[in-house]
Structures are given as C-alpha cells and as structure tokens.
Backbone as CSV, one residue per row, in Angstrom:
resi,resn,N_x,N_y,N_z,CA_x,CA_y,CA_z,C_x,C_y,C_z
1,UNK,53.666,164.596,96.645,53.389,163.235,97.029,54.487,162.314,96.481
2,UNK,55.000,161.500,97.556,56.364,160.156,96.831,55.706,159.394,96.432
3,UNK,56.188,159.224,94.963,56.164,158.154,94.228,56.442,156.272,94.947
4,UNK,55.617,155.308,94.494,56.259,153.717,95.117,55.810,153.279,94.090
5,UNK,56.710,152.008,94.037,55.981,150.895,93.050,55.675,149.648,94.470
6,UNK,54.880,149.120,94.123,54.415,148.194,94.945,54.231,146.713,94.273
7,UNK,53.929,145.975,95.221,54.020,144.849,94.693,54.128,143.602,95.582
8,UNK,53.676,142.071,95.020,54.001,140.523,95.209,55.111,140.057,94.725
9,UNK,56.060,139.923,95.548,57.174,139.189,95.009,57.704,137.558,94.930
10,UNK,56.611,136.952,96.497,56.643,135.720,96.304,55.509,135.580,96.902
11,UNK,54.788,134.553,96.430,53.662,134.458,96.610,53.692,132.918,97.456
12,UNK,52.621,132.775,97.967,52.933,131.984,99.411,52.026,130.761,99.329
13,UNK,50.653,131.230,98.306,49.617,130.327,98.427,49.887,129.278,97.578
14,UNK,49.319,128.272,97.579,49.518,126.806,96.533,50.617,126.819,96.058
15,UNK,50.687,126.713,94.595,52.398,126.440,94.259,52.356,127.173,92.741
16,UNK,52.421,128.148,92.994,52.825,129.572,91.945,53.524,129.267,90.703
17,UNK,54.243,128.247,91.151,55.998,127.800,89.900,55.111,126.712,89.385
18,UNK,55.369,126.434,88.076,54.842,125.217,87.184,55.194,124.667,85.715
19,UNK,56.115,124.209,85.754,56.642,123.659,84.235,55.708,122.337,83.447
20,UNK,56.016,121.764,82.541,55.853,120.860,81.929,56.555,120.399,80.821
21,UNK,57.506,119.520,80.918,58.481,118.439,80.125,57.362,117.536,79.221
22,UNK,57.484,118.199,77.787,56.610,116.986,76.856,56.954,115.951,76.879
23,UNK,58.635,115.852,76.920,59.554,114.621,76.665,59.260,113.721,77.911
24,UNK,59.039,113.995,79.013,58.762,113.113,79.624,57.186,112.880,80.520
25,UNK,56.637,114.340,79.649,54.736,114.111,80.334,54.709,114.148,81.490
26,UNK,55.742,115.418,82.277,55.648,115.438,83.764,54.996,116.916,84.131
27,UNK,54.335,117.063,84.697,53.684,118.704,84.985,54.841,118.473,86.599
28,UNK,55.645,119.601,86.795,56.013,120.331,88.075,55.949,121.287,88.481
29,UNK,54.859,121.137,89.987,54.572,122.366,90.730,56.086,122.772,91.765
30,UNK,55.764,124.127,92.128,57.143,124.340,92.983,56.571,125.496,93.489
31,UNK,56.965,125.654,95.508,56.552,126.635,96.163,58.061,126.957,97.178
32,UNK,57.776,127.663,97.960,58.584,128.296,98.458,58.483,128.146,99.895
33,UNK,59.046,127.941,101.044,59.271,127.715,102.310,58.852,129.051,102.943
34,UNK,57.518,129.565,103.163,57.887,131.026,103.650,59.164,131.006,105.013
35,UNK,59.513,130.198,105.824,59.782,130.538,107.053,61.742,129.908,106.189
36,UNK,61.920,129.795,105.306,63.105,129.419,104.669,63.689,130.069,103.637
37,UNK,63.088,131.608,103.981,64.026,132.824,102.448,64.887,133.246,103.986
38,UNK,66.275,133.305,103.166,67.282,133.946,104.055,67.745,134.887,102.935
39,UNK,68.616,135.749,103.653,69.424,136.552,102.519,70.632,137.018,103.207
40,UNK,71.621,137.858,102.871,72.591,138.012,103.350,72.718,139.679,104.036
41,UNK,71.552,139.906,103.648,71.383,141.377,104.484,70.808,142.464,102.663
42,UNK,71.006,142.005,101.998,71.128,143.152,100.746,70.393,142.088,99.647
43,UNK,68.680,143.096,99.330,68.216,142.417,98.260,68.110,143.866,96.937
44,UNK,68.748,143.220,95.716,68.326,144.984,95.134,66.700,144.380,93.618
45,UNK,66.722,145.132,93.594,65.228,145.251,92.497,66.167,145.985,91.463
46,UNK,65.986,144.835,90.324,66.047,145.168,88.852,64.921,144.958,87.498
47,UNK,65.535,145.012,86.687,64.392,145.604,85.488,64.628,144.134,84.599
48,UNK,64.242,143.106,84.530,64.583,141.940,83.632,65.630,141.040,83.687
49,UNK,65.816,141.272,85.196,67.437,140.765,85.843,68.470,141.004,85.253
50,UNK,68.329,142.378,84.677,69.515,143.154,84.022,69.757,144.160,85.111
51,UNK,71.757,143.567,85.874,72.512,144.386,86.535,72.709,145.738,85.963
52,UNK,72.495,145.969,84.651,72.973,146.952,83.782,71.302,148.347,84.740
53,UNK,70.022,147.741,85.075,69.007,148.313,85.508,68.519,148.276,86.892
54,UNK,69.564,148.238,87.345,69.456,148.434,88.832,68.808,150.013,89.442
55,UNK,67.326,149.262,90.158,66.400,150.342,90.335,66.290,150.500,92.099
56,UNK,67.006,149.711,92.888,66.797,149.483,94.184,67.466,148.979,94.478
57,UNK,67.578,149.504,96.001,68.686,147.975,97.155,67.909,148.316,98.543
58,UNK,68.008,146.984,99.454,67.590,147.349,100.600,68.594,148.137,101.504
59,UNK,69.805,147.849,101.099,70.613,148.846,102.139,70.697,150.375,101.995
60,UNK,70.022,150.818,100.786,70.256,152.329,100.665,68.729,153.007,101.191
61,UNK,68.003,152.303,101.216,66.584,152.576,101.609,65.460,152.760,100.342
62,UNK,65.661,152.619,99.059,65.123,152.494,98.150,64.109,151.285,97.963
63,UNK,64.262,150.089,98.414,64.076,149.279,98.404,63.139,148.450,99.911
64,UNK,62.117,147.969,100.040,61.677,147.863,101.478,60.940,146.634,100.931
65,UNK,60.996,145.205,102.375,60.451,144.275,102.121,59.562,144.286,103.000
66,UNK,58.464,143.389,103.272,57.035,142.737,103.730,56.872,141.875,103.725
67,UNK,56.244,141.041,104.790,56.131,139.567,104.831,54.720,139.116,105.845
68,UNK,53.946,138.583,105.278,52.551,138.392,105.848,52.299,136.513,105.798
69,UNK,51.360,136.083,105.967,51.175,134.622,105.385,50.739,134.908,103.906
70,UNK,50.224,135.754,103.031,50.183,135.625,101.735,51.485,135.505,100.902
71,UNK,52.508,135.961,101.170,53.594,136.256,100.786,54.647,137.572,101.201
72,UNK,55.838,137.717,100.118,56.462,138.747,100.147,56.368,139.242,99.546
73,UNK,56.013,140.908,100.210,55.740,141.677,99.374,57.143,143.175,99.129
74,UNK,56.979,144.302,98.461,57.909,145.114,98.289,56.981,146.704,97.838
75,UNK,58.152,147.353,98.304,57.560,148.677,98.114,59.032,149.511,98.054
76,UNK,58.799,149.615,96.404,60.500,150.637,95.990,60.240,152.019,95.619
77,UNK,60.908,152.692,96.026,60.811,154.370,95.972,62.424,154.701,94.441
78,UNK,61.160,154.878,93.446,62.218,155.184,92.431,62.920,156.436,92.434
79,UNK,64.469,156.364,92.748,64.930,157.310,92.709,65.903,157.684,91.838
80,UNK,66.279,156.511,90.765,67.007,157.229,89.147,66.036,156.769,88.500
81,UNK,66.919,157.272,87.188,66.067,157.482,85.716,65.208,155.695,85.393
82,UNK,66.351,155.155,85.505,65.738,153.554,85.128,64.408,153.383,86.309
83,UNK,64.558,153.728,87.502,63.390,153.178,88.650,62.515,154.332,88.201
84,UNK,62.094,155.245,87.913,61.356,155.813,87.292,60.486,155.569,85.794
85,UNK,61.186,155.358,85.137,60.788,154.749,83.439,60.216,153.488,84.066
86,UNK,60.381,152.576,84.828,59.400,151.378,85.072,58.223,151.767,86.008
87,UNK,58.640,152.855,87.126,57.267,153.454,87.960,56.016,154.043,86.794
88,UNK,55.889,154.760,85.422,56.090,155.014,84.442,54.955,153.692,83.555
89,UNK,55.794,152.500,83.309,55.298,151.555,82.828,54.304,150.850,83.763
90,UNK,54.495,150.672,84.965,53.444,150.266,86.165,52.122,150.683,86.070
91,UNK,52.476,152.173,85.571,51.527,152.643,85.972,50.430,152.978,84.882
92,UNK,50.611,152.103,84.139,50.812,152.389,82.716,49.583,151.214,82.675
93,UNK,50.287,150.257,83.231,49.969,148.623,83.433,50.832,148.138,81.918
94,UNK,51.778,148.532,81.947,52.578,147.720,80.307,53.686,147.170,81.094
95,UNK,53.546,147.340,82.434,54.689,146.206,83.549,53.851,145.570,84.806
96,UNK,53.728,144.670,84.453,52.647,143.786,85.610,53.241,143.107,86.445
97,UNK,54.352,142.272,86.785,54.637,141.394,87.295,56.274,141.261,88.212
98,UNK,56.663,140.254,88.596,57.533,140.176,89.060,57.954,138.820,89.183
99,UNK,59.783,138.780,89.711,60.404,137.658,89.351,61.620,137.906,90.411
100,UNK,61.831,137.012,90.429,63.114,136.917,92.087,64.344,135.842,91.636
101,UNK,65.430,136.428,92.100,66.676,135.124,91.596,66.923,134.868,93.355
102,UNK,67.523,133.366,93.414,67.694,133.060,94.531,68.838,131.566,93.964
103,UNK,69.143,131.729,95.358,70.508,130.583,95.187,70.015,129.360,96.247
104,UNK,69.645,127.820,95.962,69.432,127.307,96.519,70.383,125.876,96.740
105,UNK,70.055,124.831,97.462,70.739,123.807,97.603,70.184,122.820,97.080
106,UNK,70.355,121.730,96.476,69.457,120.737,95.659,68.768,119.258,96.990
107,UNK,69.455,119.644,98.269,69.146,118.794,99.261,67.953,119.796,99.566
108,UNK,67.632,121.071,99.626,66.716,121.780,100.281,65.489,121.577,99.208
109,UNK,65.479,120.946,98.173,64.364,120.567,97.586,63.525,119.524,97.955
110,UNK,62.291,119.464,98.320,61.831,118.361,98.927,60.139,117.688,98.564
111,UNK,60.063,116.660,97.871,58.711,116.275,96.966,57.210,116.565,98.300
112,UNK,56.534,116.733,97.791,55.333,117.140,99.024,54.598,115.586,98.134
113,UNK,54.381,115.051,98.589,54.128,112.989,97.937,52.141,113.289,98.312
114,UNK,52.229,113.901,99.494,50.550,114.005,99.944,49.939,114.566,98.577
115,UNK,50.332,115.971,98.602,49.587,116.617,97.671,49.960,115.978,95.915
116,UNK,50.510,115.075,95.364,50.774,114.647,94.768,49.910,113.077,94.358
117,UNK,49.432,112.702,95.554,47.946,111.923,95.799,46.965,112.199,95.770
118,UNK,46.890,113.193,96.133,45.299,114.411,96.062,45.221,114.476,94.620
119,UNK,46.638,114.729,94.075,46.027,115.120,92.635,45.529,113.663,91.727
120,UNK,46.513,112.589,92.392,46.223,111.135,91.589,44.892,110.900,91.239
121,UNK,44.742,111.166,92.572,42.584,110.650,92.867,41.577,111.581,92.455
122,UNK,42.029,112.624,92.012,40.977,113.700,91.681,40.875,113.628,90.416
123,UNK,42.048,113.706,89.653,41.837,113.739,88.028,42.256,112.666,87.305
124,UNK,42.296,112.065,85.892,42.849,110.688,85.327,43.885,111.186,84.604
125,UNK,45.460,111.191,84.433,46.156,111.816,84.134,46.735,110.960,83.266
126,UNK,46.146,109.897,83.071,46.286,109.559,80.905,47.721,109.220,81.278
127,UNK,48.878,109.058,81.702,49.690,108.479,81.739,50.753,109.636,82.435
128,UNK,50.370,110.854,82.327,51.279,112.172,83.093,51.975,112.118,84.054
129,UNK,52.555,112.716,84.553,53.280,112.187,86.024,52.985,114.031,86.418
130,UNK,52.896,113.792,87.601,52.646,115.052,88.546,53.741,115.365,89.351
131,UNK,54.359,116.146,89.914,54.957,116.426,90.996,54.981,117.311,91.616
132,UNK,55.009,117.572,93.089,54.876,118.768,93.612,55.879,118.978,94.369
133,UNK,56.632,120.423,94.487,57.962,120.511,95.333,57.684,121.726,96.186
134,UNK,58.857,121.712,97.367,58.837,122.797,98.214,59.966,122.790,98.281
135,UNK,60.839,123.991,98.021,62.154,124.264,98.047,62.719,125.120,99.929
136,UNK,62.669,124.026,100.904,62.663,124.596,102.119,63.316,125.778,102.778
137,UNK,64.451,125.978,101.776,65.536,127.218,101.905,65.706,127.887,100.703
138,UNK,66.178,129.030,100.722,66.277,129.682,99.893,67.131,130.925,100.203
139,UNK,68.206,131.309,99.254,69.101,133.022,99.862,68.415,133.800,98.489
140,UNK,67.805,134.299,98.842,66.977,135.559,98.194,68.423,136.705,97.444
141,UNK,68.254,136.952,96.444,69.372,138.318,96.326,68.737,139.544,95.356
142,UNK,67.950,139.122,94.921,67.282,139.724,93.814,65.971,139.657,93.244
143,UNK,65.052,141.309,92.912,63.613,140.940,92.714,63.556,141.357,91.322
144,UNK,62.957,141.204,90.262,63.021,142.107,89.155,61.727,142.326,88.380
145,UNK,61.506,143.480,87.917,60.279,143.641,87.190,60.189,142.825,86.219
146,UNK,59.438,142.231,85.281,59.010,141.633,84.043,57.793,141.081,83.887
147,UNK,57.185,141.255,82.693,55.964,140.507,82.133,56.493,138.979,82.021
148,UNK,57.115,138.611,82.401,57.140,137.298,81.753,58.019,136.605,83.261
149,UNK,56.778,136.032,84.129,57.250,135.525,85.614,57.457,134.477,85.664
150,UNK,58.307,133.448,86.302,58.496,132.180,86.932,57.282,131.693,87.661
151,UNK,56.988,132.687,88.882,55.472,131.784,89.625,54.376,133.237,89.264
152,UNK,53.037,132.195,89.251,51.891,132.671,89.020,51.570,134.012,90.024
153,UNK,50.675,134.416,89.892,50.232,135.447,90.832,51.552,136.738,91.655
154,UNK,52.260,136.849,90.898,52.872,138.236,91.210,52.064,139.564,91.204
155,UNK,52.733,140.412,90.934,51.916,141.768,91.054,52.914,142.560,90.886
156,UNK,52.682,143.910,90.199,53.126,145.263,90.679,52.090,146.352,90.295
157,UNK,52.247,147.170,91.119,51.144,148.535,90.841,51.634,149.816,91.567
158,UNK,51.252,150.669,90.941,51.763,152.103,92.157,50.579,152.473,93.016
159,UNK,49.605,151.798,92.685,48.191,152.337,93.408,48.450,151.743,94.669
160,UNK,49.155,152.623,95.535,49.051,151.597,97.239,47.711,151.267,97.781
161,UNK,46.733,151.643,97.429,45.178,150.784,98.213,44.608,149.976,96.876
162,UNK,45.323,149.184,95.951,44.944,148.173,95.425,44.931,146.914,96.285
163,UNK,43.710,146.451,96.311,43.114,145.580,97.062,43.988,144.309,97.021
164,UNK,44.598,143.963,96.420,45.694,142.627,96.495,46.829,142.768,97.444
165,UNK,47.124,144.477,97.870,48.130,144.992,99.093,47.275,144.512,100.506
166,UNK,46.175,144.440,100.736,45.238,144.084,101.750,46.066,143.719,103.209
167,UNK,46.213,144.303,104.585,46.661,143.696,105.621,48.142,144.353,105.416
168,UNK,49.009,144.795,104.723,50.535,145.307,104.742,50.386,146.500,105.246
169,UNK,51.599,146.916,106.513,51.749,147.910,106.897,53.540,148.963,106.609
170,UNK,52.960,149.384,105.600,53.922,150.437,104.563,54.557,150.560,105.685
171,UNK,54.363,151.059,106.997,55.582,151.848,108.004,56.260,151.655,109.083
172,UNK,56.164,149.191,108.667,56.993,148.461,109.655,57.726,147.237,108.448
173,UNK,58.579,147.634,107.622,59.176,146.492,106.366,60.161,145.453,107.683
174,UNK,60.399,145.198,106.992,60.950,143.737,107.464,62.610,144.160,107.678
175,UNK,63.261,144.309,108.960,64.530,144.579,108.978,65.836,143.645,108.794
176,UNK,66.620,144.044,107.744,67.079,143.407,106.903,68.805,143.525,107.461
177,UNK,68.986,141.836,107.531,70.031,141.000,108.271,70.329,139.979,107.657
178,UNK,71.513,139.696,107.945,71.902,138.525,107.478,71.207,137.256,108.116
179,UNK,70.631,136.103,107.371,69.812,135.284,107.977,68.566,135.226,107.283
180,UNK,67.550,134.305,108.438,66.604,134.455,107.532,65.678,135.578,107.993
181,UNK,64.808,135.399,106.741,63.512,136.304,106.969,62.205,136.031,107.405
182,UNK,61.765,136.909,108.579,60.839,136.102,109.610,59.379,136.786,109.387
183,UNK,58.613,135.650,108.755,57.259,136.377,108.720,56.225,136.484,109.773
C-alpha cells in the first residue's frame, strides 16, 4: 500500500490569518482570494520552509494539488528520507499543520470595510481597531509542514478518509500551469 501525507493548505472559510499589534490595539484578519492563487507552474512542499528539506514538487509528481470551495488542499507521496521522517511524524500526530510562502503585490491587498462593521456592532471594542483583509492575488511557490501556522485551520494527516478530506477526489489534482489556479 503507497504511503500520502494529506492535508489543508489554504483554507478558504472566514479569515484563517490573524495578528494583533499591542502598540497600536489593532486585531488583523487576512484571507485569501480563492479564484486569485496563481503560480508559475511548480509548487514544492517543505519541512519548516527549510530549502535544505525539500520533500515534494509538483512537476516531478510527488507533490499533487486540490481545490474545492473549502480550500486547497494537497496530497504528497514521500519519496526520500526527509518526506518520509515527516510521513512518520504525521502520523504520529507530532506534525499537525501547514504553512504556504507566496509572493504578493501590496495593491492586491484590499480592506473588506463590510465585515469590519459587522464586527463594530456586534462587540464593544474598548478602543481596538479591527481590520479585515483579502489579499486578491497571490503566486503560490511553496507549502511547508509545521506546528506553528500563519492561518488557522490547516491540517495534515496520512489517514486519507479523515473526515476534514470530505468531497476531494485523490484521482483528478488540479493541473499545474503557469497562471492561475481554478477551483
């Protein structure tokens, strides 16, 4: 039986990304454009966004993407020592999560002001400032394992009928071109 690690790589619902500046008492949400990840044809999966742990690429076939309205998802077939030692930890559950580098434009950032009213009127925010963003574009290049994620609700697991995979079909990934990526 082949080994996969599986997994959420961007997650699609509400707004996953969330900082907070004491210095200036601002909470910022941040989501992702599903219909605005492009890439240049080649995404690879690493171990802590260390090039040194390169466990995948989409051009060698190691590497396979998914795209639903929940998000993007991935399914990597470890085939050296490093993509193995994390299939290993997955499975382990002592590697939970995931994290993506991407190169964006600072014009493709754009305030969502509605949902930023919703929040005015719902809660009393003592003097806080809220903001909510959608980053409309995005060039995807890189996914990487780690406990310690940028947006909420990632995932990884090797169990392919873990119920958070729900609706993905393992044996149509997303064919990978320069441009964007069409969910």
């Amino acid at each position: 039986m082949e080994k996969f690690i599986y997994g959420l790589a961007i997650p699609f619902e509400g707004y996953p990304c969330w900082n907070y500046d004491r210095d200036s008492r601002t909470y910022t949400f941040e989501r992702i454009n599903p219909t605005g990840i492009m890439t240049d044809g080649l995404v690879g999966m690493l171990e802590g966004h260390s090039f040194d742990k390169q466990l995948g690429r989409t051009d060698d076939g190691t590497l396979s993407l998914y795209i639903n309205d929940r998000g993007l998802f991935f399914r990597l077939k470890p085939e050296n020592q490093a993509a193995l030692s994390c299939y290993k930890r997955v499975k382990r559950n002592a590697l939970r999560h995931c994290s993506i580098a991407y190169h964006f434009k600072k014009e493709d950032r754009i305030r969502i002001r509605e949902d930023e009213q919703k929040v005015k009127h719902l809660y009393a925010l003592d003097g806080e400032i809220v903001i909510f963003q959608e980053l409309r574009e995005i060039q995807l290049y890189e996914i990487s394992f780690t406990n310690h994620p940028g947006q909420d609700g990632t995932f990884c697991t090797t169990d392919k009928h873990d119920s958070r995979l729900r609706g993905i079909n393992w044996e149509q990934p997303i064919q990978m071109t320069k441009g964007r990526i069409k969910p």
